[in-house]
DONULUM-912219 format. One record per residue (C-alpha): residue number from 1; x, y, z. Coordinates in Angstrom, 1 decimal. Layout:
<recs>
<rec resi="NUM" px="X" py="Y" pz="Z"/>
...
</recs>
This chain:
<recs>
<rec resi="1" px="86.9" py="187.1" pz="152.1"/>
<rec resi="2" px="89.2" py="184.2" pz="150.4"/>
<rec resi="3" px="89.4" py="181.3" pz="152.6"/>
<rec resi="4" px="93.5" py="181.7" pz="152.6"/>
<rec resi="5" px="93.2" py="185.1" pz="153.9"/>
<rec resi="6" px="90.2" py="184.3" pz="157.0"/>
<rec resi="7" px="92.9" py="181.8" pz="157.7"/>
<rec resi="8" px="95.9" py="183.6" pz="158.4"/>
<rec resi="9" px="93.9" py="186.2" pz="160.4"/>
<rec resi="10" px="92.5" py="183.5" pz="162.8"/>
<rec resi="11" px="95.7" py="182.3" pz="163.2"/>
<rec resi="12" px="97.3" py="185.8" pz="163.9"/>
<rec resi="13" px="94.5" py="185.9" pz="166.5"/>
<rec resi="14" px="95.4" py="182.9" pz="168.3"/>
<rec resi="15" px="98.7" py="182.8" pz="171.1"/>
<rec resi="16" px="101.2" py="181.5" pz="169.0"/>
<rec resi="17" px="102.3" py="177.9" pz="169.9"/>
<rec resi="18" px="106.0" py="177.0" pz="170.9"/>
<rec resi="19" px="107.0" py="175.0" pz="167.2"/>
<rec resi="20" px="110.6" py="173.6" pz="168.0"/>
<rec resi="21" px="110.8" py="170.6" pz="165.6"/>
<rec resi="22" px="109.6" py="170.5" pz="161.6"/>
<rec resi="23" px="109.7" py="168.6" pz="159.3"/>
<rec resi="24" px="109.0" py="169.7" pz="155.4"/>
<rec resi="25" px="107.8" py="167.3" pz="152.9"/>
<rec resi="26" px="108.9" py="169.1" pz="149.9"/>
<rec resi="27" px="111.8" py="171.3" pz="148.3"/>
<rec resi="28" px="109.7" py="174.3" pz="148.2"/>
<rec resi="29" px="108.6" py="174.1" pz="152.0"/>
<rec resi="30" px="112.1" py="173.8" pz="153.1"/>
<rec resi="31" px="113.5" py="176.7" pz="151.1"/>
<rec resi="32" px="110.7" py="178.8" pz="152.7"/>
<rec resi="33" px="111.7" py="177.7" pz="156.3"/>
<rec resi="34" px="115.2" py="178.6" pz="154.9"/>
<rec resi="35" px="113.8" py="181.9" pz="153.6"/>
<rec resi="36" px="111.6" py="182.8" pz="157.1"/>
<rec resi="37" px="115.5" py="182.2" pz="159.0"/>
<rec resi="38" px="114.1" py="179.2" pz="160.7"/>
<rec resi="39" px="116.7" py="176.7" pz="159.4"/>
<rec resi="40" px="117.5" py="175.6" pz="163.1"/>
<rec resi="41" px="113.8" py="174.6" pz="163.7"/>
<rec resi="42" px="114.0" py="171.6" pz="161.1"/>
<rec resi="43" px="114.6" py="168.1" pz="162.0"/>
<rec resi="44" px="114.1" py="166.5" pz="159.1"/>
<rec resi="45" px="112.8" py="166.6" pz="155.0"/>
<rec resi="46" px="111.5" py="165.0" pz="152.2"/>
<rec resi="47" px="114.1" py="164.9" pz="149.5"/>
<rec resi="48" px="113.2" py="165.8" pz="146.2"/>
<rec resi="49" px="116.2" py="166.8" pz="144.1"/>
<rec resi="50" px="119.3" py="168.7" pz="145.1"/>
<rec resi="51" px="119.4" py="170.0" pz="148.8"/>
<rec resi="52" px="120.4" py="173.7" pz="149.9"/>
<rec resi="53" px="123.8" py="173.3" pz="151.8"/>
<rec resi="54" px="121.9" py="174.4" pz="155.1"/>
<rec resi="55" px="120.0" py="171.5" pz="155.2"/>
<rec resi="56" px="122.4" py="168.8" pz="153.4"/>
<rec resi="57" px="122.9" py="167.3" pz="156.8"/>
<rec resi="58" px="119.3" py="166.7" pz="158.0"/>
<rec resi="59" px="117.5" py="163.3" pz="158.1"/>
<rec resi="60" px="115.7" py="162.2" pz="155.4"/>
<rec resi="61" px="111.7" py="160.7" pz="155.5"/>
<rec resi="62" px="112.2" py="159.6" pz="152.5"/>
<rec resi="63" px="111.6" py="160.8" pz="148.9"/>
<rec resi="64" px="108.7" py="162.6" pz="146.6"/>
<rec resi="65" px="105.5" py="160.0" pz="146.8"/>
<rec resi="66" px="107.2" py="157.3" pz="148.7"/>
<rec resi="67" px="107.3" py="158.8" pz="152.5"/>
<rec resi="68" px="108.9" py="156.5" pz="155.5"/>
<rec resi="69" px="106.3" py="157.1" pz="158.3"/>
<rec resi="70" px="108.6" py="155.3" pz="160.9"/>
<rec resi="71" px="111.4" py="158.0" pz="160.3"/>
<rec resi="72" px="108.9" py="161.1" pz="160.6"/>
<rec resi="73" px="107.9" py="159.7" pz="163.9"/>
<rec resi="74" px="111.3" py="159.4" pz="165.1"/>
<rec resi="75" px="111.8" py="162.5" pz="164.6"/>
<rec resi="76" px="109.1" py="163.1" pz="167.0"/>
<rec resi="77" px="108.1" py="166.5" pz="165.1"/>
<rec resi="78" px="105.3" py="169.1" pz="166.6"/>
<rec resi="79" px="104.4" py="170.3" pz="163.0"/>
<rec resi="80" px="104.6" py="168.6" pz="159.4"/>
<rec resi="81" px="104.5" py="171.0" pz="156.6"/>
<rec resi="82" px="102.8" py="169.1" pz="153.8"/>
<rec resi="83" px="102.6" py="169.9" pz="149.7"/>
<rec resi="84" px="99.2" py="167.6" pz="149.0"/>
<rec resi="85" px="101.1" py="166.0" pz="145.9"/>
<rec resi="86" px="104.2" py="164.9" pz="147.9"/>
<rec resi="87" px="102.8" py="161.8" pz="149.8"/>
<rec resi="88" px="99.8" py="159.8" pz="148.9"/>
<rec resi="89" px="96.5" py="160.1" pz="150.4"/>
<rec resi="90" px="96.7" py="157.3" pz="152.2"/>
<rec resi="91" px="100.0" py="158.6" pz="153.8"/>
<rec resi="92" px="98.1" py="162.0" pz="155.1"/>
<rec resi="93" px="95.6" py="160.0" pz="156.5"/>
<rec resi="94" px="98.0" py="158.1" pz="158.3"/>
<rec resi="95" px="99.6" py="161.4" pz="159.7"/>
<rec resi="96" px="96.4" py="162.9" pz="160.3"/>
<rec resi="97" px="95.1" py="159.8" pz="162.6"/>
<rec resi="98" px="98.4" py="159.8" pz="164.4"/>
<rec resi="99" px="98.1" py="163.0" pz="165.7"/>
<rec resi="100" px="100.7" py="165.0" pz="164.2"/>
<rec resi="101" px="100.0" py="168.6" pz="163.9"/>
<rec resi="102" px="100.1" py="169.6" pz="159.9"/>
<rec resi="103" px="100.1" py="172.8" pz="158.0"/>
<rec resi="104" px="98.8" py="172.0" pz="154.2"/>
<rec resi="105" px="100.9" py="174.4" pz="152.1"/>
<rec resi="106" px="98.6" py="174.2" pz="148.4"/>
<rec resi="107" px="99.5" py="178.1" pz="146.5"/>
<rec resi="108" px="97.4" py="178.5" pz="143.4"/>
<rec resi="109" px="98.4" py="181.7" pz="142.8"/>
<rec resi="110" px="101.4" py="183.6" pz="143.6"/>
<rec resi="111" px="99.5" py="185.6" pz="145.5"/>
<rec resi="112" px="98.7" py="182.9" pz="147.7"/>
<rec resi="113" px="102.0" py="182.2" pz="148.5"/>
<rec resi="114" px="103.0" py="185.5" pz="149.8"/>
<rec resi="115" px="100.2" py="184.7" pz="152.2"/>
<rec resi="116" px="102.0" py="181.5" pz="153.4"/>
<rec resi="117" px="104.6" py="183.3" pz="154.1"/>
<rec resi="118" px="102.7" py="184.8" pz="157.1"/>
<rec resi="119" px="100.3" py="181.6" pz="157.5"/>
<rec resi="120" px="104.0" py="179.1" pz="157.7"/>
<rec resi="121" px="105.6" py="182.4" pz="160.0"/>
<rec resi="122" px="103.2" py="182.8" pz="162.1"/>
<rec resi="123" px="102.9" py="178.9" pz="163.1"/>
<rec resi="124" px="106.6" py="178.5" pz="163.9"/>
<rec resi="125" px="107.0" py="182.1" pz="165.3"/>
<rec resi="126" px="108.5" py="184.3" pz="162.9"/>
<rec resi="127" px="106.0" py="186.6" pz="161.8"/>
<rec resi="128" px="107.1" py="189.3" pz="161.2"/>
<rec resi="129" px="110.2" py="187.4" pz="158.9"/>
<rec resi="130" px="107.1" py="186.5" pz="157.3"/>
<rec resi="131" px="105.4" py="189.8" pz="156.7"/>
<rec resi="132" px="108.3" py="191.1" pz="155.4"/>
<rec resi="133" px="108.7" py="188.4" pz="152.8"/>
<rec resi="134" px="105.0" py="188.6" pz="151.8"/>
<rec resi="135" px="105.5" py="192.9" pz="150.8"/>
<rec resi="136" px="109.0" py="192.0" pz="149.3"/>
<rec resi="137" px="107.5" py="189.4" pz="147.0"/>
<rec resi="138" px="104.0" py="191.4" pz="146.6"/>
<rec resi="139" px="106.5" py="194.3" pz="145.1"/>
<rec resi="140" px="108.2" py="192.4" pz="143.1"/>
<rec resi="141" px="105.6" py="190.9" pz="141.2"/>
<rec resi="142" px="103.5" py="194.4" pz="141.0"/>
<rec resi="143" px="106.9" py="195.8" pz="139.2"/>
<rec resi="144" px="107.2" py="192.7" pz="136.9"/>
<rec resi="145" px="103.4" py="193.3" pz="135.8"/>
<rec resi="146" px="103.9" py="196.4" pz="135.6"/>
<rec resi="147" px="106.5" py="196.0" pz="133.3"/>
<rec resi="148" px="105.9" py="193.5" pz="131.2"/>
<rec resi="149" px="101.9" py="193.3" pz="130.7"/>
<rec resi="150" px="100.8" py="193.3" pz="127.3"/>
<rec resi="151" px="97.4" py="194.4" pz="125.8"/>
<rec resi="152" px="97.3" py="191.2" pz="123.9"/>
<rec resi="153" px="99.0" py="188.3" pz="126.0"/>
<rec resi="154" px="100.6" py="185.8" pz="124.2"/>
<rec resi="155" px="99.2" py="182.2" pz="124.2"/>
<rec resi="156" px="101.8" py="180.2" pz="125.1"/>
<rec resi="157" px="101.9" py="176.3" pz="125.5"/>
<rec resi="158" px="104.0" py="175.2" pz="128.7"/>
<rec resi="159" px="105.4" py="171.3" pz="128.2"/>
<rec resi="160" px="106.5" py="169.1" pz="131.5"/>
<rec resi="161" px="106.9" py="166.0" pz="129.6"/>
<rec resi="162" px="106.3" py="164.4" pz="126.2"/>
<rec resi="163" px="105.7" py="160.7" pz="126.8"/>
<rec resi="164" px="103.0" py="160.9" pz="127.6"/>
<rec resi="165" px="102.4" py="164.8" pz="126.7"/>
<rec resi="166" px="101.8" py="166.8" pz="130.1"/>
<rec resi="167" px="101.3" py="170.4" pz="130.4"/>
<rec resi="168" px="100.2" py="172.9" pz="133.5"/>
<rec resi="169" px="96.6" py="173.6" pz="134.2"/>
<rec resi="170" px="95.2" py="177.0" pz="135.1"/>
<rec resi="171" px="94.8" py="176.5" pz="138.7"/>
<rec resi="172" px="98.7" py="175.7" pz="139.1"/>
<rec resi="173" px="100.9" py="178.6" pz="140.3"/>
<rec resi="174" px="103.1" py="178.8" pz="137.1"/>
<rec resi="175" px="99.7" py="179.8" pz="134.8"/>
<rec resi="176" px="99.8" py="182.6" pz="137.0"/>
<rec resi="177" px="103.5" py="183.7" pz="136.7"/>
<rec resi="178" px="103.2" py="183.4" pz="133.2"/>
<rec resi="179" px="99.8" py="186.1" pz="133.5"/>
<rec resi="180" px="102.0" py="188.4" pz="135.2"/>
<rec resi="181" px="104.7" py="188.0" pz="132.1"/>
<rec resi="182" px="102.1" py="189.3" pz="129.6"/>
<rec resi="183" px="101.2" py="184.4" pz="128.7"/>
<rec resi="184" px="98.0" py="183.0" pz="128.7"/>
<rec resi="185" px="97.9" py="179.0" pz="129.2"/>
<rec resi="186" px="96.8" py="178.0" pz="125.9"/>
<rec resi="187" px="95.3" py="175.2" pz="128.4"/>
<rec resi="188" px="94.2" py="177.3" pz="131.3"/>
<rec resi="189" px="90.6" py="175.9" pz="131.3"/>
<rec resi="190" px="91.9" py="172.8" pz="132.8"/>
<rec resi="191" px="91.9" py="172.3" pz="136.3"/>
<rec resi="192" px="94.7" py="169.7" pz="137.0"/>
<rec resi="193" px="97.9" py="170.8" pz="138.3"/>
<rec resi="194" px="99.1" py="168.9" pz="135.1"/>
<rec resi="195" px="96.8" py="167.7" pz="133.1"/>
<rec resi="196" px="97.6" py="165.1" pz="129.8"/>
<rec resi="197" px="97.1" py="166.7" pz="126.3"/>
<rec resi="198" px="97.3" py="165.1" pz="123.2"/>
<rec resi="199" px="99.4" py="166.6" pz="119.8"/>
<rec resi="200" px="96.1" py="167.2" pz="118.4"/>
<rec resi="201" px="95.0" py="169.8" pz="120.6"/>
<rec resi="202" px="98.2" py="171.6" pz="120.8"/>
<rec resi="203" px="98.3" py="171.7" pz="117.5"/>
<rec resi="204" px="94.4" py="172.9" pz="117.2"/>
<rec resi="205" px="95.5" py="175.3" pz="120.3"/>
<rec resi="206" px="98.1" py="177.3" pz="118.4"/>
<rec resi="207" px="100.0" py="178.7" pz="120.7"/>
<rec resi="208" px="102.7" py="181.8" pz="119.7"/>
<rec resi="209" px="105.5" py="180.3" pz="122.0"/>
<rec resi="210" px="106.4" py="176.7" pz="123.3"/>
<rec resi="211" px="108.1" py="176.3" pz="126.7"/>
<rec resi="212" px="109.9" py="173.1" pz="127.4"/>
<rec resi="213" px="112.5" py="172.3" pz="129.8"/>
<rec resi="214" px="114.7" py="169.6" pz="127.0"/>
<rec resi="215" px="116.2" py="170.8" pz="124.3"/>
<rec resi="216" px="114.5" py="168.0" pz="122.3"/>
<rec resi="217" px="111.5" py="168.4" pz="123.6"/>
<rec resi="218" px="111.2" py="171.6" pz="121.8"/>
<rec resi="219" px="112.8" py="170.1" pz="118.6"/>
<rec resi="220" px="110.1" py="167.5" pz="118.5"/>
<rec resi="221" px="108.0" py="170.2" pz="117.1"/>
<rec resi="222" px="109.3" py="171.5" pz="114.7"/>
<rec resi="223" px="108.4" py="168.7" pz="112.1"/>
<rec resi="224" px="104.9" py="171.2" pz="112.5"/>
<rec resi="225" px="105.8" py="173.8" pz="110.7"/>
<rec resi="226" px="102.0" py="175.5" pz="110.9"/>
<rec resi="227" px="101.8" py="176.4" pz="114.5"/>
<rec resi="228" px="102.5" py="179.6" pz="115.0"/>
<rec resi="229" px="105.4" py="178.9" pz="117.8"/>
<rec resi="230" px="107.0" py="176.7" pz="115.4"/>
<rec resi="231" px="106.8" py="179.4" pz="112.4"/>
<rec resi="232" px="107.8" py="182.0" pz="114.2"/>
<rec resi="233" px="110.8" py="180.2" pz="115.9"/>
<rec resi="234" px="109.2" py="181.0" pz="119.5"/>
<rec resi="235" px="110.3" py="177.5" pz="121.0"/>
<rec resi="236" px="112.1" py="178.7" pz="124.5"/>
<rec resi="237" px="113.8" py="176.7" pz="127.2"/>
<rec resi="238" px="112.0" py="177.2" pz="130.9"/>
<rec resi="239" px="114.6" py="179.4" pz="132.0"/>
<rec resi="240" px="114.7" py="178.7" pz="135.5"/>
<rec resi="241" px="113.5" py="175.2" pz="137.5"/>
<rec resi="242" px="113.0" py="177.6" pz="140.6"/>
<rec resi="243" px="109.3" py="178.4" pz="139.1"/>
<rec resi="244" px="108.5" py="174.7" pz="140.0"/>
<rec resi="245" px="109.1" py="175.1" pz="143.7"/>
<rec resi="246" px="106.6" py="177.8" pz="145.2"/>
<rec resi="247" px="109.1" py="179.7" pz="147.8"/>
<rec resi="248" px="110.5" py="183.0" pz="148.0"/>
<rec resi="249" px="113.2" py="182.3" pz="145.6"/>
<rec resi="250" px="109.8" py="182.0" pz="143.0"/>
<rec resi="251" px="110.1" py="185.7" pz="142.3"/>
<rec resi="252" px="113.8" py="185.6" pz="140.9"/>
<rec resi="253" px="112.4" py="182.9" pz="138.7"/>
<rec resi="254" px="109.4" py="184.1" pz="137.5"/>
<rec resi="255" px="111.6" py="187.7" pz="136.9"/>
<rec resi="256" px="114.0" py="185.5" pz="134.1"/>
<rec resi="257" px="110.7" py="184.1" pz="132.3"/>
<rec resi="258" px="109.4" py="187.1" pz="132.0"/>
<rec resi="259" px="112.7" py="188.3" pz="130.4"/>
<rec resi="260" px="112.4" py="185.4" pz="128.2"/>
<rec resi="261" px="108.8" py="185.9" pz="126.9"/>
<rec resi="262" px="109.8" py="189.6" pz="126.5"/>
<rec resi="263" px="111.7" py="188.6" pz="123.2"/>
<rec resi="264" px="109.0" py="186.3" pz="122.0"/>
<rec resi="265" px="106.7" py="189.1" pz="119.4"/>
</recs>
């Protein structure tokens, strides 16, 4: 049995807990508290870009990588919902020797995080919000693979920056999305959630499509005219930023690359 999956079922065994004050330390947590109906149980988030108007009012603990301890204590919170990646590790150590009760939100897959939907609603006592999310978002990916899985995936080359060159590796949720859109991570064998490449082995990689989310990032390339992407006029803007913050909203956004990809033959 995955370790995800024992872990929701020992905490659906256990007498839920009376969680009155959160606090999410990332965009993707606080959509999903958002998404589960639980708005009024936050008390405060990390910022991280642009905030959902329900939430454009709570305290801040500060921003992605630099979090203010002092504020989060303030708040005097009886759960943290954490992303690994948004505070350092010396900051979760901190958290974890003060006490504070935290829930370490990490999907790899996106099947994972229609599990966290039951793991995060069962903690703050909505779960059945949270069951109903997980089928609703385990439906919608089995239609988009359904629909759009290819005998011969394409291998596609995801850019998140270009100085220095950064892609996604396979263990991060968006080499899964783009599985279920008929892609294959031309770089899936590396483990990092976002791993440095070099020119050289993209160009040695060969992928059919190029996903960027600049305009000139995707320009950049085309003084290679050999790669296949490149040749074949494949270079695609990420269509939707929402496949970078691992919440409900996910499937909407995976559902537009897939349309995307569809016209890349």
């Amino acid at each position: 049995m995955r370790a995800a999956t024992l872990c929701v079922l020992l905490l659906l065994a256990l007498p839920a807990a009376a969680v009155e004050r959160v606090v999410t330390l990332a965009p993707s947590l606080t959509e999903i508290m958002l998404e589960l109906d639980a708005g009024e149980l936050l008390v405060g988030l990390l910022d991280g870009g642009e905030r959902p108007a329900a939430v454009a009012q709570l305290p801040s603990v500060g921003r992605y990588g630099q979090l203010e301890l002092e504020s989060v204590l303030k708040l005097q919170p009886d759960l943290v919902l954490l992303w690994p990646d948004s505070i350092s590790r010396a900051q979760r150590q901190q958290l974890e020797r003060i006490g504070i009760p935290l829930l370490i939100v990490e999907p790899r897959k996106l099947a994972d995080l229609a599990e966290n939907f039951v793991e995060i609603g069962a903690r703050i006592g909505r779960l059945d919000n949270g069951r109903a999310l997980q089928q609703q978002f385990n439906n919608g990916l089995a239609s988009l693979r359904q629909r759009y899985q290819r005998e011969q995936p394409l291998r596609l080359f995801y850019q998140v920056w270009d100085t220095p060159l950064y892609t996604i590796g396979g263990e991060q949720i968006i080499s899964d999305a783009l599985r279920i859109c008929g892609a294959e991570n031309v770089f899936a064998e590396l483990s990092l959630p976002a791993p440095q490449v070099s020119v050289e082995a993209v160009l040695q990689a060969n992928p059919e499509v190029i996903l960027a989310s600049v305009q000139e990032q995707l320009d950049a390339w085309r003084i290679w005219p050999g790669v296949a992407a490149v040749e074949r006029k494949q270079l695609w803007l990420v269509p939707d930023a929402g496949l970078e913050r691992p919440s409900f909203q996910m499937l909407e956004a995976v559902g537009r690359l897939c349309e995307v990809l569809s016209e890349a033959r």
